[in-house]
C-alpha positions in Angstrom: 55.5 69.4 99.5 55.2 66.7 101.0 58.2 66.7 103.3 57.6 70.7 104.2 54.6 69.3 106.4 56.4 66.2 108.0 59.3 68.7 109.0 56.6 71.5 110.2 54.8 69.0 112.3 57.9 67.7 113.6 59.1 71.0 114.7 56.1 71.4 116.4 56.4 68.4 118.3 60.3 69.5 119.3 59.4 72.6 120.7 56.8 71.0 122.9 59.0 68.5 124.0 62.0 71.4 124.6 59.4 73.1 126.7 57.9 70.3 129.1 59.8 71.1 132.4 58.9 75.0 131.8 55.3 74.8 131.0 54.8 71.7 133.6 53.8 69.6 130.3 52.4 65.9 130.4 52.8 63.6 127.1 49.5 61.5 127.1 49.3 58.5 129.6 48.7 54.9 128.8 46.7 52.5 131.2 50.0 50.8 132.6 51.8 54.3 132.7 49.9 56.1 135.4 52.2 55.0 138.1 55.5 56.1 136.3 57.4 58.8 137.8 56.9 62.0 135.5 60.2 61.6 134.1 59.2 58.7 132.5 55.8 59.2 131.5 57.3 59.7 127.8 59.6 57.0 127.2 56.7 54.5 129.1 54.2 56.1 126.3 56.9 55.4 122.8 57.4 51.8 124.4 53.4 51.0 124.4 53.2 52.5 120.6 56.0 50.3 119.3 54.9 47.2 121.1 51.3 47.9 120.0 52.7 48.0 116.3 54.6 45.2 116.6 52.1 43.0 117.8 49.4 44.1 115.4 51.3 45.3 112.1 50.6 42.6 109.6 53.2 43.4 106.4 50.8 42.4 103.2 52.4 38.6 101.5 53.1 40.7 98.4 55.4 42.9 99.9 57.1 40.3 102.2 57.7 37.7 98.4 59.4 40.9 97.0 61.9 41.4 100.1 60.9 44.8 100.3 62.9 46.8 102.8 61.8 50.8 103.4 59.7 52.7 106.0 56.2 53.4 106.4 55.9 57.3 108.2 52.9 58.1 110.2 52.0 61.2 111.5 49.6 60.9 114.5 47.8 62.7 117.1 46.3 62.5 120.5 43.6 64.8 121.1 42.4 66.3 124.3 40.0 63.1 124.7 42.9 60.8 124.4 41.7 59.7 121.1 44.3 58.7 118.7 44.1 60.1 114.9 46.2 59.0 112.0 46.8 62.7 110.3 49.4 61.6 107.4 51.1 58.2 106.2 54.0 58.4 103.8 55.0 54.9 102.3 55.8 53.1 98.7 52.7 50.5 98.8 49.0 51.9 99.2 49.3 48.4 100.9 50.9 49.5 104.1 49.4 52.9 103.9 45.9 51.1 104.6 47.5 48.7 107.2 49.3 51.4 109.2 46.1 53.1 109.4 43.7 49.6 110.5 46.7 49.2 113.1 46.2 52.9 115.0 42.2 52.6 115.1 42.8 49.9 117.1 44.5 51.8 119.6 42.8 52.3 122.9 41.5 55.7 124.3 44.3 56.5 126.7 44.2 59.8 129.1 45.6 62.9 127.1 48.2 65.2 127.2 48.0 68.0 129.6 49.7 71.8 129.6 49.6 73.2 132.6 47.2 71.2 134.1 44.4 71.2 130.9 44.0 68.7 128.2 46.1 69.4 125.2 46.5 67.7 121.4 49.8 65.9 120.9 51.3 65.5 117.1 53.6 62.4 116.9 56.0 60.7 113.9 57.1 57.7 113.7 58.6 55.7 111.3 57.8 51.5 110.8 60.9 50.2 109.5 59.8 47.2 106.8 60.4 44.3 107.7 59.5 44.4 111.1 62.2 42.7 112.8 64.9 44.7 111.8 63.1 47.4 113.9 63.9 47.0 117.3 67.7 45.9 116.6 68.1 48.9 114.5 66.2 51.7 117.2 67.8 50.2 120.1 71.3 51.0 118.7 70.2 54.3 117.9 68.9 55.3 121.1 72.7 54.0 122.6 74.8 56.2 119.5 72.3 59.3 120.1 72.6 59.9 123.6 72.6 63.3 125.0 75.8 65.0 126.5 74.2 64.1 129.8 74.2 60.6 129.3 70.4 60.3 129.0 69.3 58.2 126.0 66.9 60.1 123.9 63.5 58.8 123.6 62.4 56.6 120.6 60.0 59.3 119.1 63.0 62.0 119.4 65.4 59.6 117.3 62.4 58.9 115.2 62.3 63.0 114.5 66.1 63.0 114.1 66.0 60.7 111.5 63.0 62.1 109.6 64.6 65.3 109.2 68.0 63.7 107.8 65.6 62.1 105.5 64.4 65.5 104.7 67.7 66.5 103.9 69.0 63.1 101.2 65.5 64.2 99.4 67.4 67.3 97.8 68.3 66.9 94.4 71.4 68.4 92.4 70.2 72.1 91.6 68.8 72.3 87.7 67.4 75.5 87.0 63.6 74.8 86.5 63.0 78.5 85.7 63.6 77.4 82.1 60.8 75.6 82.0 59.0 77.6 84.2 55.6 80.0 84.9 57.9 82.3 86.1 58.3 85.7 83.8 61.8 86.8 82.3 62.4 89.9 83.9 61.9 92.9 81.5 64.7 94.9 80.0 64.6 95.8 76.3 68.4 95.3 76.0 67.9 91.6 77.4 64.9 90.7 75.4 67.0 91.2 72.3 68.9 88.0 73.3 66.3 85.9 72.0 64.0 88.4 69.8 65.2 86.8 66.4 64.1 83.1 67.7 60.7 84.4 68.6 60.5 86.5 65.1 61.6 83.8 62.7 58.9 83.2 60.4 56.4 80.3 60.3 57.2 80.2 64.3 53.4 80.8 66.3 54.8 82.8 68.5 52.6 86.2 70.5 55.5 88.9 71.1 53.2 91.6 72.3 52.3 90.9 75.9 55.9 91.4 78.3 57.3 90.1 80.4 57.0 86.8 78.7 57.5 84.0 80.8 60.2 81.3 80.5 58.0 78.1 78.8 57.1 80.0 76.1 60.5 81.8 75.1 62.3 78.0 75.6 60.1 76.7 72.4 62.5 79.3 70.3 65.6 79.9 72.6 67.9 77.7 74.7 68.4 78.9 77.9 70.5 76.0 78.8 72.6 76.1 76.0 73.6 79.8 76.2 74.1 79.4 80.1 76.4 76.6 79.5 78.1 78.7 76.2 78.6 81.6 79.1 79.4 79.3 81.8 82.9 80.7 83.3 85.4 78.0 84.7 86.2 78.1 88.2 86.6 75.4 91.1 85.5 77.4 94.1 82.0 77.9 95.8 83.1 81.7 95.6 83.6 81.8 92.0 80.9 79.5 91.5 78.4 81.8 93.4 80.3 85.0 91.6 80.3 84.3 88.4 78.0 81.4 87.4 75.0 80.2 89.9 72.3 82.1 92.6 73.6 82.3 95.9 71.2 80.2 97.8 69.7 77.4 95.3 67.9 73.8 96.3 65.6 71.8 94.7 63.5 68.6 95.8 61.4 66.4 94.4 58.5 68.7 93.6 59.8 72.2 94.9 62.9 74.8 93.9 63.7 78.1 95.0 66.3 80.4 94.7 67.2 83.5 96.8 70.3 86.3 95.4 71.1 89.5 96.5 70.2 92.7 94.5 72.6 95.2 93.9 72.6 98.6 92.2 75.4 100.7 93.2 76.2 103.3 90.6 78.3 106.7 90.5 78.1 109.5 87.9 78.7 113.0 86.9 76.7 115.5 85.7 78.1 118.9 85.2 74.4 120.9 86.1 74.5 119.4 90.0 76.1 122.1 92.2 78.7 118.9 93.4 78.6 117.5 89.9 78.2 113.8 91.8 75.3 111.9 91.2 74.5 108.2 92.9 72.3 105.5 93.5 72.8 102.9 96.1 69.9 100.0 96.2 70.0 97.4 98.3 67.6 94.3 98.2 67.4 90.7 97.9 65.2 88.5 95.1 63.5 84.9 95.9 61.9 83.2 93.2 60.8 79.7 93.0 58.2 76.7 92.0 56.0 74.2 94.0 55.2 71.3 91.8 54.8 72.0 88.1 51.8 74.7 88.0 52.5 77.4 90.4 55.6 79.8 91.1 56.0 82.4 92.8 58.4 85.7 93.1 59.3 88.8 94.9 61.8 91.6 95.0 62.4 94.1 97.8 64.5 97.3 97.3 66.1 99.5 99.5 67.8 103.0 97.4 68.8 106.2 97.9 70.1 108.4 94.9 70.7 111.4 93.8 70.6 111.5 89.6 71.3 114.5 86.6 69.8 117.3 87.4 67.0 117.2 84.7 66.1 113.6 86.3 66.2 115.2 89.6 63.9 118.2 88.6 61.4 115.5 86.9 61.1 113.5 90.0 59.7 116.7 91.9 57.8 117.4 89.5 56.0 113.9 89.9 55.4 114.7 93.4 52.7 113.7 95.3 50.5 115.5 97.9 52.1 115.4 100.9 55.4 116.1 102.6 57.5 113.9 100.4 59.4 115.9 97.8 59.2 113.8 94.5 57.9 110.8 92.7 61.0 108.6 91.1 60.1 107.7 87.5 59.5 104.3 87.3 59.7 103.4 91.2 58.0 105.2 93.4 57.1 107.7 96.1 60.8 108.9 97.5 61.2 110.7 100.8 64.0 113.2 101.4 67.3 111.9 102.1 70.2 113.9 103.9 70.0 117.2 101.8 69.5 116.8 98.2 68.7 113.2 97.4 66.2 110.9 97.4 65.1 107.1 100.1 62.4 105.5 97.5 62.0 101.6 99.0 60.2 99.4 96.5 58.4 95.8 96.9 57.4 93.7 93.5 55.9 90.2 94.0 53.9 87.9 91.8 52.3 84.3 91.8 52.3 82.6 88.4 49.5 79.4 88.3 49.0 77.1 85.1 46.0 75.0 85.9 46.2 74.0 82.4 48.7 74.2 79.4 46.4 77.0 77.7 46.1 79.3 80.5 48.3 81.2 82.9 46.7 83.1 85.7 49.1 85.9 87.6 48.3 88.2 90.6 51.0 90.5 92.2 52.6 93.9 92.2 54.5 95.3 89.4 54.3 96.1 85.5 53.5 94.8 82.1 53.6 96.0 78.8 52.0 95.5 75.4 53.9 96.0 72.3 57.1 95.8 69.5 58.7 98.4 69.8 60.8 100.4 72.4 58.0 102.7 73.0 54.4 101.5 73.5 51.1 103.5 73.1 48.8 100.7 74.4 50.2 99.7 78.0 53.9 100.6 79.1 56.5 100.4 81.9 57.1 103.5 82.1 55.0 104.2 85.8 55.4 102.6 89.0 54.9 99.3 89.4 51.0 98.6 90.8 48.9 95.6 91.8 47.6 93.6 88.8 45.8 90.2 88.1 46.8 89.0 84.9 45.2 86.3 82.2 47.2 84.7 79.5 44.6 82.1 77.3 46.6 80.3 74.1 45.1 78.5 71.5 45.6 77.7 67.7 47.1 81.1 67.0 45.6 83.4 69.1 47.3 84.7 72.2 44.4 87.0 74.6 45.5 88.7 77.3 43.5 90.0 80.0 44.9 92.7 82.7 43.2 94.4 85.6 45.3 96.9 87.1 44.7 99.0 90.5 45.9 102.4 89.9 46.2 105.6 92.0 45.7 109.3 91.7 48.0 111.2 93.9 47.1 114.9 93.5 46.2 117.0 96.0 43.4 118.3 93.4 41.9 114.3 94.0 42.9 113.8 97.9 40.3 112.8 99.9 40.8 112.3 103.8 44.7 112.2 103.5 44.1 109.5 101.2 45.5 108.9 97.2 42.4 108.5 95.2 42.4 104.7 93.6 41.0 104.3 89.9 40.9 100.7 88.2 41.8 99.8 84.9 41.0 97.0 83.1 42.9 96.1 79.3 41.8 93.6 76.3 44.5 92.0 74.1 43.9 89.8 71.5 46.8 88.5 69.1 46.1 87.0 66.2 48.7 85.1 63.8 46.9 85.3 60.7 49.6 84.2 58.3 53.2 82.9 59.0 54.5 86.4 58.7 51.5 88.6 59.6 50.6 89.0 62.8 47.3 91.3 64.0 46.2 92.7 67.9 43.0 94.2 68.9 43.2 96.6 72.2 40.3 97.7 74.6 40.8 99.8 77.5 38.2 101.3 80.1 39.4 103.2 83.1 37.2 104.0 86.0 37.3 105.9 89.8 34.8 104.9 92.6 32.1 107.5 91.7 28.8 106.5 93.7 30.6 103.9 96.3 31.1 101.9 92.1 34.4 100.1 93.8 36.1 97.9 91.5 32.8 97.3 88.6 31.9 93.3 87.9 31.2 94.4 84.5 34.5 94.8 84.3 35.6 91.1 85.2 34.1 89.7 82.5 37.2 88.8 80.5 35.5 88.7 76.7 33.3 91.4 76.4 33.4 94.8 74.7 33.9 97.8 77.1 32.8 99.9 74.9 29.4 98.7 75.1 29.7 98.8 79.2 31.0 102.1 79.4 27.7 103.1 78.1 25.3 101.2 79.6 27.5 102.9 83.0 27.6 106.4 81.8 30.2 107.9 80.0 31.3 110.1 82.3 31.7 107.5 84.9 34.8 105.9 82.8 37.3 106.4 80.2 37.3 103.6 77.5 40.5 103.7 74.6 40.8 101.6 71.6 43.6 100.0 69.8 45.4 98.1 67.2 48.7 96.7 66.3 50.4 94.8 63.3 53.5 92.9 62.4 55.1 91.1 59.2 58.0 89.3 58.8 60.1 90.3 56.1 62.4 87.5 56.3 64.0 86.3 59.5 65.6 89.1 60.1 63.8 92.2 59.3 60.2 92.8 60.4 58.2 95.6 61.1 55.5 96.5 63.7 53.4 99.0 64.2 50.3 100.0 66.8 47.3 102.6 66.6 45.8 103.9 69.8 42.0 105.9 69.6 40.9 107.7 72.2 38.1 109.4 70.8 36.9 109.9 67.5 34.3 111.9 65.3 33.7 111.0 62.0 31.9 114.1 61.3 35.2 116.3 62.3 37.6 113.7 60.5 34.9 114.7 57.3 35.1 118.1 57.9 39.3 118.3 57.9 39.5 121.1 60.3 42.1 119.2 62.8 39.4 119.2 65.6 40.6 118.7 69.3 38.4 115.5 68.8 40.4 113.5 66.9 42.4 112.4 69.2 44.9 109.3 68.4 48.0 108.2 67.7 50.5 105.9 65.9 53.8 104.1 65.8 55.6 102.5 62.9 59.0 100.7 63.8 61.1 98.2 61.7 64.0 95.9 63.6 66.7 94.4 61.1 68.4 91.0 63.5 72.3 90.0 62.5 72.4 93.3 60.6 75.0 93.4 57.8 75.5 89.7 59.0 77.1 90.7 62.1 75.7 88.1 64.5 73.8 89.3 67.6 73.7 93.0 66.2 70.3 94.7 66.6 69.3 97.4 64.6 65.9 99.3 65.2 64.1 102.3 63.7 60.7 103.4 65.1 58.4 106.7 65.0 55.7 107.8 68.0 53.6 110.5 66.8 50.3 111.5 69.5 47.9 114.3 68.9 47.0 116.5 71.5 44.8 115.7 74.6 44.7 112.0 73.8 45.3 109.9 77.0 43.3 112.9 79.3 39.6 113.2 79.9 37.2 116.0 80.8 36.8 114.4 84.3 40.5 114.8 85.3 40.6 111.6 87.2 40.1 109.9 84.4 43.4 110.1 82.5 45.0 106.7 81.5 48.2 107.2 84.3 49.0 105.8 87.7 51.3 107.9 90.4 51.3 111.4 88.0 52.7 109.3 85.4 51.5 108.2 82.1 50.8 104.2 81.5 51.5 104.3 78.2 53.9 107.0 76.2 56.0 108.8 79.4 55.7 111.8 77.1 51.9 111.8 77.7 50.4 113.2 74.2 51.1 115.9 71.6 54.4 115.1 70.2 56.3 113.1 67.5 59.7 110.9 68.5 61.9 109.1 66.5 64.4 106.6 68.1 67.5 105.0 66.5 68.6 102.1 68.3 71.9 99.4 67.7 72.3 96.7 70.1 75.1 94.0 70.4 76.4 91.4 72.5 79.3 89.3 72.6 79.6 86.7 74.4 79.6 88.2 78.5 80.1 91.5 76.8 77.1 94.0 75.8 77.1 97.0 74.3 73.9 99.1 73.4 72.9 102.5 71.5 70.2 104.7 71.3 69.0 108.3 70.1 65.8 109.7 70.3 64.8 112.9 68.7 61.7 114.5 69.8 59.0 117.7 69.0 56.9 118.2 72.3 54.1 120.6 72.5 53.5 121.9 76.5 52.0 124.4 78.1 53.0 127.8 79.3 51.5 127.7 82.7 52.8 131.8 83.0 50.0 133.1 84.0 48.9 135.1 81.3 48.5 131.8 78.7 47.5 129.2 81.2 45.6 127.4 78.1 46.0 123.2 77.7 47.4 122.6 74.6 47.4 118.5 74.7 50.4 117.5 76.1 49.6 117.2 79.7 47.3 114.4 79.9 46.5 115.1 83.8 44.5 118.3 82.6 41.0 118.5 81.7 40.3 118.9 78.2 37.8 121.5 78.8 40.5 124.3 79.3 41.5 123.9 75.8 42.6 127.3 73.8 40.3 126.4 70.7 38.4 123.3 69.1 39.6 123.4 65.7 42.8 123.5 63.7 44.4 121.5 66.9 48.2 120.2 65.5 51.1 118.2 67.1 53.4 119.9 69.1 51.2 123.2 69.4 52.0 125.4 72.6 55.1 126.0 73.5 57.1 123.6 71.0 60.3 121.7 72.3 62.9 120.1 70.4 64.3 117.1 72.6 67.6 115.4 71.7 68.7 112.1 74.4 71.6 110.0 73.3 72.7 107.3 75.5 75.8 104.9 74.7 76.1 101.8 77.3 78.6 99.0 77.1 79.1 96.5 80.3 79.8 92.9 81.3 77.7 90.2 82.4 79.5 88.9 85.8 76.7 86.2 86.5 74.6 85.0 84.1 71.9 83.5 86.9 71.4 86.8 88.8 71.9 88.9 85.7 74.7 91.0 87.2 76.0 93.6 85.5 79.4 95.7 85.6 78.6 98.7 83.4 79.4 102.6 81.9 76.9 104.8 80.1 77.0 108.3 78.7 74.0 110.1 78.7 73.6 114.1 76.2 70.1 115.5 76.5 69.4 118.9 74.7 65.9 120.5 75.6 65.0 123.7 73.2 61.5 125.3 74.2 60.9 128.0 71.7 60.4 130.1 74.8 61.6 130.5 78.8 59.1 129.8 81.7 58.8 129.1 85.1 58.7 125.5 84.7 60.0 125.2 81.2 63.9 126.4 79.9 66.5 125.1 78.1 69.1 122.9 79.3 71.8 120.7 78.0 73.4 117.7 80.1 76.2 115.7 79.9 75.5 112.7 82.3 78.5 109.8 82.6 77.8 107.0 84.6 79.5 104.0 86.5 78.0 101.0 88.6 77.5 97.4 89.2 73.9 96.5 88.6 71.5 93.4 89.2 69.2 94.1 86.0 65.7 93.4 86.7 63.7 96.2 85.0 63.9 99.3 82.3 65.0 102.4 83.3 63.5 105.2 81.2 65.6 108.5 81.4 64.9 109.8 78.2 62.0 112.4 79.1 
């Protein structure tokens, strides 16, 4: 950090200097420079401060016994009384910090700089070469090799700026990738977090695997990053190859600072017979810069640029999504997508976050994206399903407990909710505690309240308070005035490689109706059970997972319809929304560069018929107000117009760079949806979806609704 500000002042002073004949600029005057031509005014001012620090500097006895030889760097200004002030002074010794500072308060009040004929502050830097009498030798030569083209000698101050920023320069270090060690989270995709599952899984370890994305400290207790990027590490002798297939494109490190900055790439071509040209694309442009300054904070942020055009059921989901407005569709998972050329889709898309540690228990994040709480592939508790949104995020470890706090800024953008051409914003706030109570056993607790602006409210204090129960607040507010959702998940360990997990959602719940076993609308909740089984059959690095949703009816919604737990008309938990049961097979395996992954979902949906004749909510659409339910009793999953969904994708690919995660890839995509009857809305369609592209893999795509 500390050589970003000496080069920032130092550019300052350079561009004053390159604009003095412009801007009729004066450098301040000393006493015996008044009668200098102009010209000369700045060379007559450098001579006064090195004779003044000649003649005053005292180097300390200590210093002078150990024949120290290095610089002392002092950044200095003249104000517009002519006062000099020491601003910055870089050196080994405290020693010659405190005498470089005595020897400029002795300097006299001198006439200051002008611009344009008014007093103006000058910055200055100029190195004291230690010992003293190798300084003018050594800056006297240099003002004879640095000449100008013109012949002019440069000024000792310039040379003194020259040098400084050379300095700058020998300060960078041989690029290590600090992200290992890092604040900064490992990007989010389910097939990549199965790299290093097992580590974090094996039992006895104190490990929270819950709260995603995890960030890289914590995984690196379990996995070696290092070691598997040297184990994929690809030969090659060239900074083309080396950028290609092994390293970011722009990387440099210092003494207390790192960043990188890589290109983002996600060019992909398919087919899917449905499309009227059969073609489908995507074409997203962007570029990712991520980074640390000194050891607590990092920082990140992606920009993307896409068009695309995807299957037709894809397609016919997005516009479904859309919000009020003239643009045509909502792309699951992005973002708001204008119209582009005929049939296809512009959807830009910005994340960014800042990661602080002020202290090894605690990690404090604010930015734009997602997170997600959970096991399994699915979650019912908080997903990553919708849009990335603005978040401020707080991650407290101790002993075994893991508590995660999240407050999320949501929006509503139905034109049932607009309000002056604006999307209606609703805040969420989420609990989650994980507990390790055994060496295989591991326990969460989930809270959830969700809450609009209702009587100028704005984002509620109440809600900042990061231990207490909402439950109890949302009462004290009103219950109308928010939506609150409880929670639970489990896990044991088996062994090292099986384990299963499991969460429980509650959104409401009678005890009187549960008594009375009549299935009331009121009882709304809803489960998942999941099992993974690591090295299966003692394959190494083969994944095999099992795990079942099942939602009742109208869980997720509210009788005040802004109230529904979704941001940008889509759900923030289960993309299905509520009233159905899934079950999802998934095999995953890698190789070396070489991936290949699996996955088949089988569903039972119940949705509405929306004809005009039965325009009843049966439970599945959670943006609909409960009150315009059919009946109260004898309410069952999948009621309405029950759906049989069948989406089986089979992916296989190459990592090209291990650093950017770069992929080359080919997926095939089957999707049969089976409504037990025809609609406006709702038909049944088969697809066949096969896919090609080159892909820099930051997030989850979900295309399995």
């Amino acid at each position: 950090m500390k050589q970003f500000i000496l080069l920032f002042l130092l550019l300052v002073q350079y561009n004053s200097y390159s604009q003095n004949t412009l801007f009729s600029e004066k450098p301040p005057v000393f006493p015996n420079c008044e009668n200098v031509t102009i010209d000369a005014l700045q060379a007559c001012f450098d001579k006064n401060i090195f004779d003044k620090i000649y003649n005053n500097f005292k180097v300390p006895e200590r210093i002078t016994k150990e024949n120290y030889k290095g610089e002392v760097v002092v950044l200095f200004e003249v104000d517009t009384t002519g006062q000099f002030r020491v601003m910055y002074v870089d050196a080994l010794y405290s020693e010659l910090k405190e005498e470089a500072k005595r020897v400029f308060a002795e300097f006299p009040k001198i006439t200051p700089a002008t611009y344009n004929g008014k007093n103006t502050f000058k910055q200055y830097s100029i190195p004291i070469r230690i010992p003293l009498t190798e300084q003018s030798v050594i800056t006297q030569d240099l003002a004879k090799e640095n000449a100008n083209d013109k012949g002019k000698e440069l000024s000792q101050l310039e040379i003194a700026a020259k040098k400084e920023f050379d300095e700058v320069n020998k300060s960078l270090k041989a690029f290590e990738n600090k992200a290992f060690k890092s604040q900064l989270n490992i990007q989010f995709t389910h097939s990549d977090y199965a790299r290093f599952d097992r580590q974090m899984n094996l039992t006895g370890t104190n490990s929270h695997t819950a709260s995603k994305p995890f960030v890289y400290n914590d995984v690196s207790k379990y996995f070696d990053f290092e070691d598997e990027q040297e184990r994929l590490k690809r030969e090659t002798e060239t900074w083309a190859g080396k950028k290609l297939w092994n390293e970011h494109l722009v990387q440099l490190q210092g003494e207390d600072y790192w960043f990188t900055v890589d290109p983002i790439l996600d060019l992909e071509f398919g087919i899917d017979s449905n499309l009227e040209n059969n073609k489908t694309y995507n074409n997203t442009r962007g570029f990712l810069v991520q980074g640390g300054l000194g050891k607590k904070l990092n920082f990140y942020a992606s920009v993307f640029e896409s068009q695309g055009r995807f299957a037709d059921y894809v397609n016919r989901y997005a516009e479904s999504l859309k919000a009020f407005g003239p643009d045509p569709a909502i792309i699951p998972g992005r973002g708001i997508a204008k119209r582009f050329k005929i049939d296809a889709y512009d959807y830009p898309v910005a994340e960014a976050y800042l990661s602080y540690t002020p202290a090894k228990f605690i990690n404090i994040q604010f930015g734009h994206g997602k997170n997600f709480i959970g096991d399994g592939y699915r979650s019912l508790l908080l997903g990553d399903a919708a849009s990335p949104l603005p978040f401020l995020k707080l991650n407290t470890k101790f002993w075994k407990i893991k508590y995660t706090n999240t407050w999320m800024w949501a929006k509503d953008v139905r034109p049932e909710v607009e309000q002056d051409k604006a999307f209606l914003t609703k805040y969420i706030a989420n609990h989650y505690l994980s507990w390790n109570a055994s060496k295989r056993l591991n326990i969460g607790l989930f809270e959830s309240v969700l809450w609009t602006n209702s009587n100028d409210r704005g984002f509620d204090v109440n809600y900042l308070n990061p231990i207490i129960f909402y439950r109890a607040i949302e009462f004290e507010t009103g219950q109308g005035a928010g939506n609150a959702i409880l929670g639970a998940s489990a896990k044991y360990k088996f062994s090292d490689n099986v384990n299963v997990y499991s969460q429980f959602i509650l959104d409401e719940f009678s005890l009187s109706d549960v008594k009375a076993g009549d299935k009331s609308w009121k009882n709304k909740f809803g489960y998942q059970l999941g099992v993974k089984y690591y090295n299966a059959f003692k394959v190494d690095n083969l994944l095999l997972q099992f795990e079942y949703n099942r939602v009742r009816p109208y869980t997720y919604s509210h009788n005040t319809i802004v109230l529904n737990y979704a941001h940008n008309n889509q759900s923030m938990a289960h993309l299905w929304g509520a009233n159905f049961s899934e079950a999802i097979i998934i095999a995953r395996y890698r190789y070396k560069r070489w991936f290949g992954d699996a996955k088949l979902i089988f569903g039972t949906r119940g949705l509405d018929f929306n004809d005009g004749t039965d325009d009843f909510n049966y439970g599945g659409d959670i943006f609909r107000s409960e009150v315009d339910r059919p009946f109260d009793t004898g309410v069952e999953v999948s009621q309405g117009l029950e759906t049989t969904v069948f989406n089986g994708n089979l992916q296989a690919g190459y990592l090209i760079n291990p650093a950017t995660n770069l992929k080359i890839f080919t997926d095939i995509t089957v999707r049969n949806f089976n409504p037990e009857a025809t609609t406006v809305s709702t038909f049944k369609n088969s697809t066949l979806w096969l896919n090609f592209g080159i892909r820099t893999d930051l997030f989850n795509w979900y295309f399995d609704n």
